[in-house]
C-alpha positions in Angstrom: 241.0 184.9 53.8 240.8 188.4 55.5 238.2 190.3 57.7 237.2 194.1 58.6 239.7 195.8 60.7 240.1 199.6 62.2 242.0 202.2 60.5 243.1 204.4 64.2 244.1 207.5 61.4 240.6 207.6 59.8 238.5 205.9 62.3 236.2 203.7 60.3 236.6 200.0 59.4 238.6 198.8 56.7 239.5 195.6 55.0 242.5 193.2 56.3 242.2 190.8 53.6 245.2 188.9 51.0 243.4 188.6 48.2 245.8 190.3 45.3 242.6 190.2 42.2 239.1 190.4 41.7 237.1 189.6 38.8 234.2 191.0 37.7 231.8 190.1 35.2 229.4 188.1 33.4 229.2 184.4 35.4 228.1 182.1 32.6 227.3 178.2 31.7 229.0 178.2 28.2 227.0 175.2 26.1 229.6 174.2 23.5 228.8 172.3 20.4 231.4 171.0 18.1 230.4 171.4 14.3 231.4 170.5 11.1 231.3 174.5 10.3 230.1 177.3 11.3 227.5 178.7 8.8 225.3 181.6 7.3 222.8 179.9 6.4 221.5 175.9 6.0 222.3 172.8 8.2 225.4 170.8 9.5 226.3 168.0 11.7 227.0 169.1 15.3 229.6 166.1 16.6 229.8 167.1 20.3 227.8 169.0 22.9 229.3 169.3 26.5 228.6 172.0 29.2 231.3 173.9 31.3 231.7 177.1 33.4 232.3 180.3 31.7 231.9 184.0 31.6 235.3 185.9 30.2 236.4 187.3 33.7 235.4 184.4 35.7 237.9 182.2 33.4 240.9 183.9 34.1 240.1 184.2 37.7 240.0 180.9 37.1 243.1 180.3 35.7 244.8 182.8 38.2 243.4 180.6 41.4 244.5 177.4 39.5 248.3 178.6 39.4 248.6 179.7 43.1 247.2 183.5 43.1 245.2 184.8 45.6 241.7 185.4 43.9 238.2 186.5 44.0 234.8 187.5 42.1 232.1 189.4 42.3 229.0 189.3 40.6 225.6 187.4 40.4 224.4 183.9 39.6 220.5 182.5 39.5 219.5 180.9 42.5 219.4 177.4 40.4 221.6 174.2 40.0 223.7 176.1 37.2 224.9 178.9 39.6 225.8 176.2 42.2 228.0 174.5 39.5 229.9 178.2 39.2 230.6 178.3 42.5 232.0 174.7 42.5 233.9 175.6 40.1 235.7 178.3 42.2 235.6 177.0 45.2 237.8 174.1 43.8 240.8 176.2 42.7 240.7 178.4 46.1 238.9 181.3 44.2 236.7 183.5 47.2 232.9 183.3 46.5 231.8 185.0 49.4 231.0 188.2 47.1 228.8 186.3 44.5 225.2 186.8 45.3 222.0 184.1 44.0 219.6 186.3 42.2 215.8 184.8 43.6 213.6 183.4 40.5 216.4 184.3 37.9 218.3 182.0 35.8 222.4 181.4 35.6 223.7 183.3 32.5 224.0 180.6 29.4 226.2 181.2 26.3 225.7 178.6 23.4 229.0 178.5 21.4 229.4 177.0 18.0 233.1 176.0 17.7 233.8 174.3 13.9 237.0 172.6 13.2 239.0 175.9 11.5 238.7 177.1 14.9 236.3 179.4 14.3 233.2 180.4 16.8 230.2 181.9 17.2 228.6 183.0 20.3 225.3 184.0 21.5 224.3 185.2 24.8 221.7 184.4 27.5 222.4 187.1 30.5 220.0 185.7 33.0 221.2 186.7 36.2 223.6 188.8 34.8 221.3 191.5 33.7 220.2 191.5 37.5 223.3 193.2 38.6 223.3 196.5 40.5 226.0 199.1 42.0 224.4 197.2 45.3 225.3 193.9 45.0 229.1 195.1 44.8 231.2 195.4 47.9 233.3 198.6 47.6 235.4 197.6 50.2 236.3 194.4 49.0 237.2 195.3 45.6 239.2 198.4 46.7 241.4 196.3 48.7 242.8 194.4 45.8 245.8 194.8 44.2 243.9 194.5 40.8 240.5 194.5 39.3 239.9 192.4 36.2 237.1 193.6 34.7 234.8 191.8 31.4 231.5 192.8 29.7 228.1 192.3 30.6 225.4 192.0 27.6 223.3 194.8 29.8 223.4 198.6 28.9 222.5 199.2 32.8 225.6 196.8 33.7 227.9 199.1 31.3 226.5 202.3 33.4 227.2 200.6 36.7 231.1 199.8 35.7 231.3 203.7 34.7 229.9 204.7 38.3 232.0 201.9 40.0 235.5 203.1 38.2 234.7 206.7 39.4 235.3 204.6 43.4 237.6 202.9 42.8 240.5 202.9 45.2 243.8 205.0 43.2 246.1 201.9 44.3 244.0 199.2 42.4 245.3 198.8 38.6 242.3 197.8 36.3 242.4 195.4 33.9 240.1 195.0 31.3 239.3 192.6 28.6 236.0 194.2 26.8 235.2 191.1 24.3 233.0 191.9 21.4 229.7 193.3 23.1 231.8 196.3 24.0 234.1 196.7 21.1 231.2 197.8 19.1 230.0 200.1 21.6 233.1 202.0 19.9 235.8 203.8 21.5 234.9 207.0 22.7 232.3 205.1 24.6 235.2 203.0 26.0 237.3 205.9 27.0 236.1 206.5 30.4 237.5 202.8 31.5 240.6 202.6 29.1 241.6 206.0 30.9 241.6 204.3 34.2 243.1 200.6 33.0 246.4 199.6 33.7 245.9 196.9 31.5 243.5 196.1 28.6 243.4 193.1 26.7 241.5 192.7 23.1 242.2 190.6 20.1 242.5 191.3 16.6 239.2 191.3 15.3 237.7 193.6 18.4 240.3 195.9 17.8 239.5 197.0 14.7 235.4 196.5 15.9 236.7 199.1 18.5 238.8 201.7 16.5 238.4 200.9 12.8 242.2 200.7 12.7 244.8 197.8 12.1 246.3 196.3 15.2 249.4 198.8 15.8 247.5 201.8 14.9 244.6 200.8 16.6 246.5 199.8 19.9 248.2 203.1 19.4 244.9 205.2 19.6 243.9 202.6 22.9 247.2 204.3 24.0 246.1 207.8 23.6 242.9 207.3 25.2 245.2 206.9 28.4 245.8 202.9 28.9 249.5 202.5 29.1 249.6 198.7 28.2 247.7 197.0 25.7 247.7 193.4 24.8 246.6 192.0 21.7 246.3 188.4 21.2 246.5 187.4 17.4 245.3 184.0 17.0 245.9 181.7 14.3 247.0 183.6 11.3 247.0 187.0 12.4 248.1 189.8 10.1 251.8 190.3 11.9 252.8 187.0 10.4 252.2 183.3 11.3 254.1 182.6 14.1 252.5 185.6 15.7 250.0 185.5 18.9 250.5 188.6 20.3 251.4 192.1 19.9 252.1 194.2 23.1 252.3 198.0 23.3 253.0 200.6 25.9 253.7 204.5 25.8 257.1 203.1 24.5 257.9 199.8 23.3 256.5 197.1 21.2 256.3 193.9 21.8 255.7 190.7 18.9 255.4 187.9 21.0 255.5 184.8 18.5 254.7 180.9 20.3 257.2 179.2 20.7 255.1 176.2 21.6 252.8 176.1 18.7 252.7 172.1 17.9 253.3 171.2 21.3 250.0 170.3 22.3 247.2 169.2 20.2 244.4 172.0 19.1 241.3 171.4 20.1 239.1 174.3 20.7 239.5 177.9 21.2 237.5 178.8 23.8 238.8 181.1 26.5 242.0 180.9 24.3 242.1 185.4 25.0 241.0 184.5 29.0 243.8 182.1 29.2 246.3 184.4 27.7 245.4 186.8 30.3 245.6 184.2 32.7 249.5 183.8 31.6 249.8 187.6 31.4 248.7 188.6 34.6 250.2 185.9 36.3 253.5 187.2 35.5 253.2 190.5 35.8 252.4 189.5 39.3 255.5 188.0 39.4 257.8 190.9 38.6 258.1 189.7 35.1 258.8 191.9 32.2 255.6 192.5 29.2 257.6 190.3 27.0 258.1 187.5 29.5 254.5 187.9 30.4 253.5 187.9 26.8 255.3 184.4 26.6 253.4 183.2 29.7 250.4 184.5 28.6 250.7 181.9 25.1 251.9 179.0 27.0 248.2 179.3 29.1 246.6 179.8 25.9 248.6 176.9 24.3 247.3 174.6 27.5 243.8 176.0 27.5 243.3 174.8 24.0 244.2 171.1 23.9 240.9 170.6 26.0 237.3 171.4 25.1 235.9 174.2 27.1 237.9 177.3 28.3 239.4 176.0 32.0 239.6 172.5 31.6 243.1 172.4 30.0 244.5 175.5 32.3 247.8 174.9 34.0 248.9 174.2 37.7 251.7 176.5 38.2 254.4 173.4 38.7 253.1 172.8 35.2 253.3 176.1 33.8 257.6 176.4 34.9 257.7 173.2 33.7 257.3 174.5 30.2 258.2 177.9 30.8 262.0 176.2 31.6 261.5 173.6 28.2 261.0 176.6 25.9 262.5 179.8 27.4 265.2 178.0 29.9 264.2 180.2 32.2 262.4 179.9 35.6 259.2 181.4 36.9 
């Protein structure tokens, strides 16, 4: 996939390599159970327990190998047999592992997830490994000669420090994208700022956003695009306050974009998980492909749409001859 080559004008080595993003963040075994509901307080039946690969960045990486990008990750996993199933997991859709390290006596990151049948979650986060991370286990070179960095949370205030030293190094020509979740949103934004600044592309949903700016979503996406971000995504779910046919609303300095599905019904729902990865996924993938932010808001549902007809956040993702396919039976358009 690429090697170290010799810059003659600057005389040192550089990297010769094709891969066009690199993901960074939390590499997780996400433990989903399927209950009745989710609750405050009390007992329910839980109906289903599987295990899959997870971790927010890792999924759309995922997702990005799956439909023909060139990919890779960096970050850590314990040295056990849950770390091994990560890299699998990778290695199967073409994603470069080579910058994911084994952290000695440590366990793979765990995430039990309680999904009810109104599609609601709730999460709660083991780091393991994660919390192992340091500005050392990251090759510079290897993310600086990407064509993007998609960057998610870690549950670790020391992993929040190193992604403020690592944006200060990063290359000008790689575009940052960054999908905070909820452990960041609450960190509020002027603790944000230093990354949105610095992102090309930043993608939140509803509820974060207003965790993040104590605004509504077009007022809240407005302040994101004062802090310096000049494209904001925000995915809606089911029900969101911009209507019900709504999934998405996209912003830059100046346009807006409503993106409603246009395959909602299509596919059977069955959990949400990685539902925001997946629309990434979509996202990204197009604007890789020239497309417009509307078009790539479109592409970014119709991954969701195939993400959550299958339990677990990548076992429903698309193959890209799968993704035209519906891409041409709802938008007659080719990819």
């Amino acid at each position: 996939m690429g090697g170290l080559g010799w810059d003659e004008k600057l005389g040192v080595g550089v990297y010769k390599m094709n891969i066009q993003v690199i993901g960074l963040g939390a590499l997780n075994i996400d433990h989903i159970y399927k209950v009745e509901r989710i609750l405050d307080d009390g007992e329910a039946v839980a109906e289903e327990a599987k295990s899959f690969p997870g971790g927010s960045a890792a999924n759309t990486i995922y997702g990005l190998a799956k439909l023909g990008i060139s990919a890779g990750f960096s970050g850590v996993v314990g040295d056990d047999d849950e770390g091994k199933i990560l890299l699998r997991d990778f290695k199967a859709v073409g994603v470069d592992t080579s910058r994911i390290k084994a952290k000695t006596r440590a366990g793979t990151g765990s995430v039990l997830c309680l999904s009810d049948r109104q599609g609601r979650r709730s999460l709660y986060v083991l780091p393991g490994a994660n919390n192992l991370l340091t500005l050392d286990d990251l090759d510079l070179g290897y993310i600086n000669q990407a064509e993007m960095l998609h960057l998610s949370s870690f549950a670790g205030d020391k992993q929040f420090k190193l992604l403020l030293e690592l944006i200060d190094r990063l290359n000008p020509s790689v575009k940052l994208s960054f999908a905070p979740g909820a452990l960041y949103a609450v960190k509020g934004l002027k603790a944000l700022a230093p990354i949105l600044r610095r992102s090309h592309l930043f993608f939140i949903n509803e509820d974060e956003i207003r965790q993040l700016t104590g605004k509504n979503v077009k007022a809240g996406a407005e302040s994101c695009i004062e802090q310096g971000c000049p494209n904001i995504v925000v995915t809606l779910g089911k029900g969101g306050s911009l209507g019900k046919k709504a999934v998405g609303y996209i912003r830059d300095a100046e346009n807006e974009y409503l993106i409603e599905s246009a395959g909602r019904g299509t596919m059977a729902e069955v959990d949400t998980t990685g539902a925001g990865d997946a629309f990434a996924t979509g996202f990204i993938y197009g604007l890789l492909n020239g497309k417009s932010l509307r078009e790539c808001g479109q592409l970014g549902d119709i991954v969701a749409r195939f993400a959550i007809s299958q339990t677990g956040a990548r076992e429903g993702l698309p193959t890209q001859k799968q993704l035209a396919l519906a891409y041409q039976e709802l938008y007659n358009q080719k990819l």
